[in-house]
N, C-alpha and C positions, 0 to 999 in steps of 0.2 A: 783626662777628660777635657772635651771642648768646653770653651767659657758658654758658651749660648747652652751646653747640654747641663748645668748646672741646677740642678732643684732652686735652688736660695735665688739665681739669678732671674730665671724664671718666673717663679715669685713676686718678687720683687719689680720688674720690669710690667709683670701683670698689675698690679696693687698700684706702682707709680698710673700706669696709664690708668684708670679706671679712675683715682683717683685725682688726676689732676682733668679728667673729663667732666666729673661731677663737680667740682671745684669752677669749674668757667661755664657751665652750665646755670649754678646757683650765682656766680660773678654777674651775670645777666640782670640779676635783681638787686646789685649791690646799693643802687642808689636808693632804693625802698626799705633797707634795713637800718634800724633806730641804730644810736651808737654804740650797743654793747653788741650788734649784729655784726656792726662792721669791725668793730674791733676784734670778733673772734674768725670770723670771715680774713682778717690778714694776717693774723697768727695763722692761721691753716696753712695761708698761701708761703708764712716761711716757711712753717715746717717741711711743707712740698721741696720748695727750691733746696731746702739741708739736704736730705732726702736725695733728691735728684743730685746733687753735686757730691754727693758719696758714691753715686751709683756710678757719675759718668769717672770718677777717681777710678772706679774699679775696672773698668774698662781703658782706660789710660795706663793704669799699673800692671794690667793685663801681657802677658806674651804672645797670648793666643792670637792668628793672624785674622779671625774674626773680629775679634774685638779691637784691635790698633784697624782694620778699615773701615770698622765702621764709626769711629774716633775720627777717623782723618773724612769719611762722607760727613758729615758733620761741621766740621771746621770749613770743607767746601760749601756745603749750601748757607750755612751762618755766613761764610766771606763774603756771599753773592749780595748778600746786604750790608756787608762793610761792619759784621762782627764776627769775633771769638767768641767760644766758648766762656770767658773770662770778663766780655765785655757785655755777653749774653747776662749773665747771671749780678756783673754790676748794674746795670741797667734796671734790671726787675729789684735787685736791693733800692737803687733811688726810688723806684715808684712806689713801695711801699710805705720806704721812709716819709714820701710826701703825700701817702695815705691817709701815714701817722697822722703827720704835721695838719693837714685838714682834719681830721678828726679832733686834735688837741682843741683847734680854733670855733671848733661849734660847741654850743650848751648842751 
């Protein structure tokens, strides 16, 4: 079976997007949400990025010649901005972290 003909992948690939659309949709109003808003508003946003970095594992772990090009389309248009995949997802780690950090600092 092809990786894209996958039920689970499927799934999953539906669920990430949908969810990470509603997710920057509600992102939109994050500076109007008290602090137990924002604080559950970045817990969402890691569990997304976990999530998403299982998924692109799976496609990286992958044989199928679908899934290694569209791994390597990826690493191309992330390059064209002068990131990885890896550089992708630490990036979005720091920004949370200094979510935190802003959040720690207000009453």
């Amino acid at each position: 079976m092809a990786f894209f003909d996958s039920d689970i992948v499927q799934d999953e690939a539906k669920r990430l997007f949908l969810d990470y659309q509603q997710l920057m949709q509600l992102g939109s109003e994050y500076g109007k949400f008290d602090r137990e808003g924002k604080k559950l508003y970045i817990e969402r946003m890691e569990d997304m990025m976990d999530r998403y970095r299982v998924f692109m594992k799976r496609f990286e772990l992958s044989e199928d010649f679908q899934a290694k090009l569209t791994v390597e389309q990826l690493r191309t248009q992330l390059g064209q901005f002068g990131l990885t995949p890896e550089t992708m997802f630490e990036q979005m780690h720091k920004t949370l972290e200094r979510m935190k950090s802003e959040l720690d600092k207000t009453p």
